[in-house]
VOBA-1610 file (N, C-alpha, C; in pm, whole numbers, padded with zeros to 5 digits, always signed):
BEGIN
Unk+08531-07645+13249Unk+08444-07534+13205Unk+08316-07594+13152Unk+08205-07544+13172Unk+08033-07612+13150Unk+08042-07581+12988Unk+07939-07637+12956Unk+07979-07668+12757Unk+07944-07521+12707Unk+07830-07483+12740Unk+07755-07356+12766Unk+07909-07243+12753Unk+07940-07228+12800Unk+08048-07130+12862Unk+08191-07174+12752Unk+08229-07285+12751Unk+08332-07338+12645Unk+08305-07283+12519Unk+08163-07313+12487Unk+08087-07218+12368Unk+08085-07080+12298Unk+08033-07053+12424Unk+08060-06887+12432Unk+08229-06810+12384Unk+08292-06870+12429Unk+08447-06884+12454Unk+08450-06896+12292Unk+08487-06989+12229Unk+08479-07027+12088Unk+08424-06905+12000Unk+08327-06876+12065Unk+08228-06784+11938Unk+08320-06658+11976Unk+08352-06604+12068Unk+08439-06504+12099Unk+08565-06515+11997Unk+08609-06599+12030Unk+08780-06602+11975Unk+08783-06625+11811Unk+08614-06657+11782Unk+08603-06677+11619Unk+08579-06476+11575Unk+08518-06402+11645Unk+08423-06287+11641Unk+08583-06197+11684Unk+08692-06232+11781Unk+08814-06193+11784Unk+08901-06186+11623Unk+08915-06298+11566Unk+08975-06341+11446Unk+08912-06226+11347Unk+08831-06259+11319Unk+08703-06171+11253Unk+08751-06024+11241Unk+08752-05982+11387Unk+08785-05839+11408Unk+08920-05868+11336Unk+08985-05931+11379Unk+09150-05894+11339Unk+09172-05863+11174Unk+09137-05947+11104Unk+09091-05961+10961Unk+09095-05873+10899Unk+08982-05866+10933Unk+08875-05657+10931Unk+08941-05577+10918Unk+09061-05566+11003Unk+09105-05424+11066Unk+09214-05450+10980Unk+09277-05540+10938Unk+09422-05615+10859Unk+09364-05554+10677Unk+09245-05597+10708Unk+09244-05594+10525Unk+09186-05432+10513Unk+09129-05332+10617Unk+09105-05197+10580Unk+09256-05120+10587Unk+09371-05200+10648Unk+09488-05146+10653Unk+09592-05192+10483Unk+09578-05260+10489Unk+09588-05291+10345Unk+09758-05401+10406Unk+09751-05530+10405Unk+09891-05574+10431Unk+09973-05630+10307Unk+10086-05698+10279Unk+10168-05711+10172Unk+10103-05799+10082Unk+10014-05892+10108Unk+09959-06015+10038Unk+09805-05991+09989Unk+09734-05853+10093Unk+09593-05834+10032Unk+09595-05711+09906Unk+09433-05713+09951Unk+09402-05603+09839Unk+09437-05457+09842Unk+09468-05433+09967Unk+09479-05313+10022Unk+09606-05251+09932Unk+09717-05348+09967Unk+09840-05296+09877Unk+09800-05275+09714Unk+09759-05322+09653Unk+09681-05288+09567Unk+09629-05136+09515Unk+09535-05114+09660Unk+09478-04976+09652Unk+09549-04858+09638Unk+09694-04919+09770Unk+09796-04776+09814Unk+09828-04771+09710Unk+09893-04871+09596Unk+09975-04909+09477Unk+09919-04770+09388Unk+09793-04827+09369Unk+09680-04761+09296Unk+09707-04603+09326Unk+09682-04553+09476Unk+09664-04409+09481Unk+09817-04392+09460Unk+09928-04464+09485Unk+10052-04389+09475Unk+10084-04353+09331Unk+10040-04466+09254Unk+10068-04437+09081Unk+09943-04324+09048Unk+09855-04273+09099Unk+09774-04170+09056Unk+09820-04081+09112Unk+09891-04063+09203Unk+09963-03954+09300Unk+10075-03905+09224Unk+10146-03977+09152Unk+10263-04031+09096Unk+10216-03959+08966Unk+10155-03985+08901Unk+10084-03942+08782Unk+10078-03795+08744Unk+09965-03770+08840Unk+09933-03625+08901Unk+10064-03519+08902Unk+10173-03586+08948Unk+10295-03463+08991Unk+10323-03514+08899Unk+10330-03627+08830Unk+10425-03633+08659Unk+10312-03503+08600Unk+10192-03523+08581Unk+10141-03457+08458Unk+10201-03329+08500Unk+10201-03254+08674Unk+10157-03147+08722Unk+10333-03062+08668Unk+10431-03160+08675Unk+10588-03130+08678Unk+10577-03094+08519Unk+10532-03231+08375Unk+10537-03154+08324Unk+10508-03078+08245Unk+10326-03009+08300Unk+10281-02906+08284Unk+10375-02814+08315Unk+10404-02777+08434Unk+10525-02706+08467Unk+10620-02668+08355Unk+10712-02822+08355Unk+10825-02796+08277Unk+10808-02739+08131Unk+10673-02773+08115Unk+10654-02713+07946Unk+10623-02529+07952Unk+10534-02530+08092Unk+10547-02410+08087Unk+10657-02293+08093Unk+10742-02354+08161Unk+10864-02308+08243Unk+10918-02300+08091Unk+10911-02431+08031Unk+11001-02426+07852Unk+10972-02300+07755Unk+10828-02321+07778Unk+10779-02234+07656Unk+10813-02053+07729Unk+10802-02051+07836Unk+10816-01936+07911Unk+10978-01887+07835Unk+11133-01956+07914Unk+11224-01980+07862Unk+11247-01931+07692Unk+11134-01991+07611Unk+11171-02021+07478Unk+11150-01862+07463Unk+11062-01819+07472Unk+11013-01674+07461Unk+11109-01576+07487Unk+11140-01604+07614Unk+11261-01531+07631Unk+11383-01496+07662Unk+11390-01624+07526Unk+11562-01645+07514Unk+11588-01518+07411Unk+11671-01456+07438Unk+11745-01338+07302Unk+11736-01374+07175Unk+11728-01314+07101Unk+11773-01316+06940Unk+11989-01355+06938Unk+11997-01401+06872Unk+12133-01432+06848Unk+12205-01301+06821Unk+12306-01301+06796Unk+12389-01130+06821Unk+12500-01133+06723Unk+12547-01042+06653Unk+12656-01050+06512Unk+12709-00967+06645Unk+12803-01084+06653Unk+12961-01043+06773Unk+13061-00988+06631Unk+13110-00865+06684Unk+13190-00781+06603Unk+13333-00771+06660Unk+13464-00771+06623Unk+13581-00769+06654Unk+13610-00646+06658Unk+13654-00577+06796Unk+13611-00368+06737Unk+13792-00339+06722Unk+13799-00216+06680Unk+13929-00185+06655Unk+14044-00186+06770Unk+14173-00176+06736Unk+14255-00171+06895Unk+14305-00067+06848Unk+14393-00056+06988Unk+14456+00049+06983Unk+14640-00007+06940Unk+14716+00088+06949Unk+14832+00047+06878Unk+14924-00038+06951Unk+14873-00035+07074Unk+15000-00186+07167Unk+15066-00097+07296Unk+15079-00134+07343Unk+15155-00048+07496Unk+15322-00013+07416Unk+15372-00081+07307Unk+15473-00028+07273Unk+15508+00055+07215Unk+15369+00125+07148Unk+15367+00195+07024Unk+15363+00362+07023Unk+15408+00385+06917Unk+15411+00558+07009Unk+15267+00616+06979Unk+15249+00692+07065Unk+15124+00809+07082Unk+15087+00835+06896Unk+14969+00806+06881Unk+14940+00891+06736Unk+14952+01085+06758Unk+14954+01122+06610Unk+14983+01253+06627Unk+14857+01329+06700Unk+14856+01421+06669Unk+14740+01525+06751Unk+14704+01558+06639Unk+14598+01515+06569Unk+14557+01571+06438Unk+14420+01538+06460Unk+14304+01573+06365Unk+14157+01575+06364Unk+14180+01394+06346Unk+14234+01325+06244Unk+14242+01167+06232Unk+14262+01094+06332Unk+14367+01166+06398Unk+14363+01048+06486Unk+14264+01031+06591Unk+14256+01175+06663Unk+14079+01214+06758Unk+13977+01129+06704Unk+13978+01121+06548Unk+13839+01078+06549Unk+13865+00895+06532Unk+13977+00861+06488Unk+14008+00726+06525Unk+14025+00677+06647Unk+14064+00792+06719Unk+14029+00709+06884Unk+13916+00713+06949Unk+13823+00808+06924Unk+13684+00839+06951Unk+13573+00698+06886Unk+13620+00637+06798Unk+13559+00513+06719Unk+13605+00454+06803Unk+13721+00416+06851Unk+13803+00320+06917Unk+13727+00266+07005Unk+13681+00422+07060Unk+13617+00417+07236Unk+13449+00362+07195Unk+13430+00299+07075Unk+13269+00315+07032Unk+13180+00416+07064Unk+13232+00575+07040Unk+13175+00695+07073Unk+13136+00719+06922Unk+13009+00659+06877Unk+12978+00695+06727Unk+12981+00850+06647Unk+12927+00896+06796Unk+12875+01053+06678Unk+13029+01109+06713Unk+13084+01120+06834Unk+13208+01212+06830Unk+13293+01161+06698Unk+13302+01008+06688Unk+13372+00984+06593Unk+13361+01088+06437Unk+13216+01039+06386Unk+13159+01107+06288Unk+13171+01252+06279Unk+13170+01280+06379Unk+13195+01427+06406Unk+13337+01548+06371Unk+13407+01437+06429Unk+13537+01446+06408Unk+13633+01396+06249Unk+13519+01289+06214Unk+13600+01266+06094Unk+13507+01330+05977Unk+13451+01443+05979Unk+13305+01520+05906Unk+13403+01676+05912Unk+13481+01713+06046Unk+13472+01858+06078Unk+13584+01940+06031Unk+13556+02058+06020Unk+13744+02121+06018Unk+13756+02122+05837Unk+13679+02107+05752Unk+13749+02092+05633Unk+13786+01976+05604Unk+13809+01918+05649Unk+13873+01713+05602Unk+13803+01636+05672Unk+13763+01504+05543Unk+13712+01467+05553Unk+13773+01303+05587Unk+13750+01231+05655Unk+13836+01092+05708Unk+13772+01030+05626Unk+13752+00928+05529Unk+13620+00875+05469Unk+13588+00730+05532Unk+13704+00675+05556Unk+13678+00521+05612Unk+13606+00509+05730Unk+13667+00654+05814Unk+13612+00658+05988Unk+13496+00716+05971Unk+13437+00809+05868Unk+13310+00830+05899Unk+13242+00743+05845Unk+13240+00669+05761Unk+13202+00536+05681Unk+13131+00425+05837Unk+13294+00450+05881Unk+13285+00325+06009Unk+13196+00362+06106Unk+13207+00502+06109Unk+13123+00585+06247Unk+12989+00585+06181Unk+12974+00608+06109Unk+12803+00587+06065Unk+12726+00399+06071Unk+12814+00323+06045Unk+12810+00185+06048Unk+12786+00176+06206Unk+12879+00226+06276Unk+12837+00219+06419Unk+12761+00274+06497Unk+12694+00348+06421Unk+12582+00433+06492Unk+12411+00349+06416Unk+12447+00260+06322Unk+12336+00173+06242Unk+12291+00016+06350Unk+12460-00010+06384Unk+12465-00109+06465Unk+12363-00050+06592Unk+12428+00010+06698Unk+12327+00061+06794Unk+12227+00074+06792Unk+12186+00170+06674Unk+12028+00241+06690Unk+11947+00130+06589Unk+11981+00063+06525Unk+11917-00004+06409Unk+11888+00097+06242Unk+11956+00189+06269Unk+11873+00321+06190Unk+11909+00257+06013Unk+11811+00240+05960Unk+11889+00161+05837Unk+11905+00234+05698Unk+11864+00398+05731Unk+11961+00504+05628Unk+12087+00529+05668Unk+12145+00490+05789Unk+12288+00446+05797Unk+12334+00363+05728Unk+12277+00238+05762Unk+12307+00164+05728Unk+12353+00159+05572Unk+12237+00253+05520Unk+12226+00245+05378Unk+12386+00326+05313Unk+12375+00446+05380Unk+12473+00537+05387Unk+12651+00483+05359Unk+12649+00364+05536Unk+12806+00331+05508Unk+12801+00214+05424Unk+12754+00123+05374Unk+12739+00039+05259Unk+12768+00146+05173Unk+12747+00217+05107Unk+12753+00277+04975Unk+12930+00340+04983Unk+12956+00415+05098Unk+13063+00481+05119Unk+13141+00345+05127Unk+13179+00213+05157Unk+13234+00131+05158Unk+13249+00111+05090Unk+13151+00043+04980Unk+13186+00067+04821Unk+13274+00166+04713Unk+13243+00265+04755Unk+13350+00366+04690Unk+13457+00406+04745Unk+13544+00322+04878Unk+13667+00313+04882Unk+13712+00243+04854Unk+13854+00309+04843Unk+13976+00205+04785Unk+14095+00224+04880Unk+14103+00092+04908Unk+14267+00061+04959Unk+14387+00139+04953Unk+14412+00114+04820Unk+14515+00255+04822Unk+14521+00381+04822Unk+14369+00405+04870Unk+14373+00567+04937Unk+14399+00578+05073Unk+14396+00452+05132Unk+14391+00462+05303Unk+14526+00463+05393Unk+14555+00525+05449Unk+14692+00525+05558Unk+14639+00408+05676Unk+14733+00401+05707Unk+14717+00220+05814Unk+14593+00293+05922Unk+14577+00365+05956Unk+14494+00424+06053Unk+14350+00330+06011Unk+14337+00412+05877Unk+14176+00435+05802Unk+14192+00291+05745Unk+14310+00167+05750Unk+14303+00089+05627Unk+14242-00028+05786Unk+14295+00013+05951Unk+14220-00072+06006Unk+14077-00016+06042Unk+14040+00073+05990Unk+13887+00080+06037Unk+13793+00058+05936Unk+13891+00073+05819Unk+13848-00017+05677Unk+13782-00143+05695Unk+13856-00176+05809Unk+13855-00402+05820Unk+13715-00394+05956Unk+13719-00296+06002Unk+13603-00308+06103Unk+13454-00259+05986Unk+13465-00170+05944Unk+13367-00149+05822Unk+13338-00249+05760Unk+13412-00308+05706Unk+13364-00450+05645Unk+13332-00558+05719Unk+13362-00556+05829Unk+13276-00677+05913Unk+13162-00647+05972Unk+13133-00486+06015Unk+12993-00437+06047Unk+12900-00437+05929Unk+12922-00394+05810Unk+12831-00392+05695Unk+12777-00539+05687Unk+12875-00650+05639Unk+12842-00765+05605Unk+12767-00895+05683Unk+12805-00815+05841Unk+12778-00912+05908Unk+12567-00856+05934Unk+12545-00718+05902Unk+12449-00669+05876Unk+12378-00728+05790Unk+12433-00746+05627Unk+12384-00775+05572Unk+12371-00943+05552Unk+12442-01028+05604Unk+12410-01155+05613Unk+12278-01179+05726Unk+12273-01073+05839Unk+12192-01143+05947Unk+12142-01006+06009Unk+12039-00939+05888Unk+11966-00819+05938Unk+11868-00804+06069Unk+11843-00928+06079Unk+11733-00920+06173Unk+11825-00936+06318Unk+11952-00974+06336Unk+12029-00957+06481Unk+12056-00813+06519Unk+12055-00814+06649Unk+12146-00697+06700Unk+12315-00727+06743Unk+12361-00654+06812Unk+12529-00612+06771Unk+12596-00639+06908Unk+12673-00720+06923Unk+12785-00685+07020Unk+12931-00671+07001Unk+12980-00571+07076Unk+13116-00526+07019Unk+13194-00630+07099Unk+13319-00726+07040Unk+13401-00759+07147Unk+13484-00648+07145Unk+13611-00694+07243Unk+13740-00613+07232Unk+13819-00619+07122Unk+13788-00749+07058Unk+13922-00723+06898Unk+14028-00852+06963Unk+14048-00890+06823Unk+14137-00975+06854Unk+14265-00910+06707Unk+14374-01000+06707Unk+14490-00925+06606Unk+14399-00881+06453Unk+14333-00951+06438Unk+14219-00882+06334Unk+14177-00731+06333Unk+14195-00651+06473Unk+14137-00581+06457Unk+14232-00440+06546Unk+14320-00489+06513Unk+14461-00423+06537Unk+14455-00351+06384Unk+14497-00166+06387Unk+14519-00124+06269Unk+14680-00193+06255Unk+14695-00172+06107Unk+14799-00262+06048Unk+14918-00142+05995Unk+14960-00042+06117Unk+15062+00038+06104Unk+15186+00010+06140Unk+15282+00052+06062Unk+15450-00048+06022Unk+15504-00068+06161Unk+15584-00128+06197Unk+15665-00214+06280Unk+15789-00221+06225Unk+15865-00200+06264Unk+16083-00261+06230Unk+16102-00326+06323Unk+16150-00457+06242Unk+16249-00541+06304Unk+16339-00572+06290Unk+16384-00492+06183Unk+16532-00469+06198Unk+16605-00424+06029Unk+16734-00460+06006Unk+16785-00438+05883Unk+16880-00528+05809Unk+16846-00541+05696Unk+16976-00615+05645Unk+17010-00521+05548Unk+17175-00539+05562Unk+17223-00570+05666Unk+17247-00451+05777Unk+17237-00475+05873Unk+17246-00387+06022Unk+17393-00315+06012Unk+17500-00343+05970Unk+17582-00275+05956Unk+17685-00212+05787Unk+17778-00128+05804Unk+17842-00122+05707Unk+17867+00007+05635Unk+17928+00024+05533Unk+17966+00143+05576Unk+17886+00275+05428Unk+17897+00403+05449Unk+17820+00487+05374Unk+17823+00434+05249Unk+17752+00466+05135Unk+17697+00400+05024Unk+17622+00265+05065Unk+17592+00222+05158Unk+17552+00074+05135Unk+17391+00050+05135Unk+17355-00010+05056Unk+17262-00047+05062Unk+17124-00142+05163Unk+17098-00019+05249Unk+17009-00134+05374Unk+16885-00150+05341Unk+16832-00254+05356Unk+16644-00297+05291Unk+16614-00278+05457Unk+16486-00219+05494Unk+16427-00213+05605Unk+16324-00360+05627Unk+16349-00423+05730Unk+16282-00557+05762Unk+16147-00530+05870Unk+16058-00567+05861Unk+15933-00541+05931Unk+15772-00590+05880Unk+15670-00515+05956Unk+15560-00582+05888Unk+15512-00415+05859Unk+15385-00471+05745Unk+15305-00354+05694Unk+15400-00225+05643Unk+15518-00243+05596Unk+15568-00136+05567Unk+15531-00108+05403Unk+15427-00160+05393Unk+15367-00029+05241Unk+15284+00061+05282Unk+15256+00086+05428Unk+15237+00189+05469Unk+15370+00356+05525Unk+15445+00267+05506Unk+15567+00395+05521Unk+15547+00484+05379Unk+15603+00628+05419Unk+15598+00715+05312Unk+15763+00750+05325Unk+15791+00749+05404Unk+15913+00793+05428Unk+16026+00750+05524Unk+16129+00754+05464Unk+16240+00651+05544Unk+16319+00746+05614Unk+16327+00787+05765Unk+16420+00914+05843Unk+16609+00893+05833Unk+16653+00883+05765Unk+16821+00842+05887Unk+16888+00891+05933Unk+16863+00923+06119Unk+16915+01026+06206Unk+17035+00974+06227Unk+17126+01104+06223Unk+17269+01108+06236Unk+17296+01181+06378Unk+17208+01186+06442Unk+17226+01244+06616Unk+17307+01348+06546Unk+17298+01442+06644Unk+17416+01581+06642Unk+17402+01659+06479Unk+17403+01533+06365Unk+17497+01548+06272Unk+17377+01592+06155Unk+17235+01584+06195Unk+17140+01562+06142Unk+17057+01465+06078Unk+16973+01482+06012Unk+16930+01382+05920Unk+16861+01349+05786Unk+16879+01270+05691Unk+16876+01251+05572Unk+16704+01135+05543Unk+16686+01201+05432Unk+16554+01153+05393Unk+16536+01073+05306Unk+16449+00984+05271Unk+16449+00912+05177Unk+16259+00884+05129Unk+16242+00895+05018Unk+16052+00879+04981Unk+16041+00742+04948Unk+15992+00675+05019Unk+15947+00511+04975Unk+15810+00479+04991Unk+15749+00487+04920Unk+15599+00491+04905Unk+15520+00380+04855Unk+15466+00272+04939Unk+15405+00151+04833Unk+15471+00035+04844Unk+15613+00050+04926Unk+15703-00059+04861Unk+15673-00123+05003Unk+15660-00275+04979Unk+15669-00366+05100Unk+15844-00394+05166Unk+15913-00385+05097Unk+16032-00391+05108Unk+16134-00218+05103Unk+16060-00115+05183Unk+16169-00017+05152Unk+16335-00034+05111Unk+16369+00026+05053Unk+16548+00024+05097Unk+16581+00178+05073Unk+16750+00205+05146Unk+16778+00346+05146Unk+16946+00274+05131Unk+17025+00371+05107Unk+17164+00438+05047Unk+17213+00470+05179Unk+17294+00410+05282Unk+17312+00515+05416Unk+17415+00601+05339Unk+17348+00738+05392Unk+17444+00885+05351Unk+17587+00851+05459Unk+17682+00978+05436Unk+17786+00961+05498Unk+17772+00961+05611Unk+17875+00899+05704Unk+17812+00917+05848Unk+17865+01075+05903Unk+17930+01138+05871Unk+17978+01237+05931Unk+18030+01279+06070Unk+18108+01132+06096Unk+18158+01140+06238Unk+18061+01037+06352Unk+17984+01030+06325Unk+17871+00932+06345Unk+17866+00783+06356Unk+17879+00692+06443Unk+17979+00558+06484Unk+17832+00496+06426Unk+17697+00575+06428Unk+17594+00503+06399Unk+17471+00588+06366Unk+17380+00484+06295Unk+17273+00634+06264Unk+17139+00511+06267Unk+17010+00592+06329Unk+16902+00531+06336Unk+16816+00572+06249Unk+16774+00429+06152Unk+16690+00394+06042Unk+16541+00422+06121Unk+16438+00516+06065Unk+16337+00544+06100Unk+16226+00553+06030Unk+16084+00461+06021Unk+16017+00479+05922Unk+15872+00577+05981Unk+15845+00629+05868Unk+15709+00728+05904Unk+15583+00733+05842Unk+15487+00689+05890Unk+15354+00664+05795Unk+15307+00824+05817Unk+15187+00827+05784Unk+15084+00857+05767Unk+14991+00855+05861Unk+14896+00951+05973Unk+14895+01082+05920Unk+15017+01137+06008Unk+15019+01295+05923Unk+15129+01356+05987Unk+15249+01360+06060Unk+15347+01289+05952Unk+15464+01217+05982Unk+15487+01147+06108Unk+15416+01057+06124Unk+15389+00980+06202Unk+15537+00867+06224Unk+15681+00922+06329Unk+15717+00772+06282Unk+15671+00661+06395Unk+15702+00545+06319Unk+15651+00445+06379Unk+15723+00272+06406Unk+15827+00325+06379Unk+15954+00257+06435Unk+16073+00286+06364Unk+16213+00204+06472Unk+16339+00226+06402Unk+16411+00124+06420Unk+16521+00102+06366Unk+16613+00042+06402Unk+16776+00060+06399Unk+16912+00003+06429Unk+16974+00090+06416Unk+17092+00039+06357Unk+17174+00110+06262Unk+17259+00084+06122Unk+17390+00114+06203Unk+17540+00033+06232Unk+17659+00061+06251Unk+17718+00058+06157Unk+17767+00188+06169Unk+17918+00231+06052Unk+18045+00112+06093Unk+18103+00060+05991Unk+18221-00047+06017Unk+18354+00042+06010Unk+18372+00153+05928Unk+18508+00234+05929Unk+18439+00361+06022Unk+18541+00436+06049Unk+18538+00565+06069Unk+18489+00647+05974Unk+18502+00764+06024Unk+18435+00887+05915Unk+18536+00856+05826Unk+18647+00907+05859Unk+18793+00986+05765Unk+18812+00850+05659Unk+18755+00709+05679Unk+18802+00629+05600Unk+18665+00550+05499Unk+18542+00623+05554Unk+18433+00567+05435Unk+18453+00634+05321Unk+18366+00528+05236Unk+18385+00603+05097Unk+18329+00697+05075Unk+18327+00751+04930Unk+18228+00802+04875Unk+18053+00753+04884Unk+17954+00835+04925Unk+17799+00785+04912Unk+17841+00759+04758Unk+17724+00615+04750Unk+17729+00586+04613Unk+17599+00672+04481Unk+17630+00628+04375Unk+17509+00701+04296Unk+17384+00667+04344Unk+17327+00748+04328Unk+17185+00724+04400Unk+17125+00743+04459Unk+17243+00733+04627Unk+17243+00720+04726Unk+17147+00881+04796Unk+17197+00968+04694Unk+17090+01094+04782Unk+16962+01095+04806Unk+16947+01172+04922Unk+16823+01207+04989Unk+16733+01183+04866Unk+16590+01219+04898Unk+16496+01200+04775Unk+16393+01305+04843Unk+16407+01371+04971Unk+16293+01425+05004Unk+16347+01504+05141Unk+16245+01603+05184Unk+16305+01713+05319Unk+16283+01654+05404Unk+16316+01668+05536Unk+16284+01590+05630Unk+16211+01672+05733Unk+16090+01602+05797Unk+16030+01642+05849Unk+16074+01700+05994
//
């Protein structure tokens, strides 16, 4: 090749290199500056969606914070008496204790206001529950005061569990006025506390004997039934006592007779249990002193 031309050649493949370079370092490769740059825009890129995320997230927070709820005085609401329990009577009390039940405020109030009698615990409670709802705070003012001026031993198990819901709506009011209200369903708290039998000691034996009735809440009994099937039945007034006891009358032919207790309202009974005679009629004794009725039977 003439030197001329060898030359030319050279300056090419230097002006080749050159180009290559060029085009290497505007691409940016692992060892130049370029990586550098991408580095550069990726951490400003990077940056950008950090600040932009959390602008976001603060907004999204503070959005959130705003409107999260106020906290809530969760209330335990009353029950009803148990799938085992018998039907309450048909009286204005009990309507308006089941009408509370159902958190129907005014029927409640309504019902425990109407007719001449007055319920005091349930309208107490029914006004408390109509304060809860609406916020209205001359209710409020209202069953606070009426809470105060009951007493325990004016209440039949009905009014003594809506007693226990009254006092957790008032207080929980007055610890944390500024919440609103949610009712749960109730837990055994909020079960009224009307008598139960579980049985007797002793369960058998013969007229004159002395049986104590075994159960819960029985200082709500007023009255002790003891049905003699066929033969009738004999009464007894036990009022107050956690521990009733009764005298079984004679049996009068009667292999057995069922112990029955009855609250309040309107001879309400509300369980029994059941007493075996150990002799025959023709061979019990005499009922012992004492042992008589104390009251008519309903």
């Amino acid at each position: 090749m003439a030197p001329s031309t060898r030359h030319r050649s050279r300056r090419l493949v230097r002006l080749a290199v050159v180009i290559t370079l060029a085009i290497s370092t505007a691409c940016g490769t692992a060892d130049e500056g370029g990586d550098a740059a991408s580095t550069s825009a990726t951490t400003s890129s990077s940056t950008s969606s950090s600040s932009s995320s959390s602008s976001s997230s603060s907004t999204s927070s503070s959005s959130s914070s705003s409107a999260t709820p106020k906290k809530k005085n969760v209330i335990a609401w009353i029950l009803s008496l148990g799938a085992g329990s018998p039907p309450g009577p048909a009286t204005a009390e009990f309507g308006a204790y089941q009408a509370l039940r159902r958190q129907k405020c005014d029927s409640a109030l309504e019902l425990a206001t109407g007719g001449g009698q007055v319920f005091s615990a349930i309208e107490a409670a029914a006004k408390a529950c109509l304060a809860a709802k609406t916020g209205n705070q001359s209710m409020w003012r209202k069953a606070r005061e009426k809470r105060d001026d009951l007493q325990d031993a004016d209440l039949d198990c009905l009014q003594a569990g809506v007693f226990g819901l009254l006092d957790r709506l008032v207080d929980a009011h007055a610890a944390h006025p500024d919440r609103t209200f949610e009712f749960s369903t109730g837990g055994s708290r909020g079960a009224p506390p009307c008598p139960t039998v579980t049985g007797l000691e002793p369960s058998h034996g013969s007229a004159g004997q002395r049986v104590t009735i075994i159960g819960r809440n029985l200082q709500y009994v007023k009255l002790v039934i003891v049905d003699l099937g066929d033969q009738g039945r004999v009464c007894f007034e036990t009022p107050g006592t956690k521990t009733p006891t009764v005298f079984m009358p004679e049996p009068q032919g009667a292999a057995s007779a069922r112990v029955i207790v009855v609250a309040a309202p309107a001879d309400w009974e509300m369980g029994a249990a059941t007493f075996r005679y150990d002799l025959p009629a023709s061979a019990s004794p005499t009922t012992a002193a004492g042992a008589a009725p104390t009251a008519d039977c309903p």
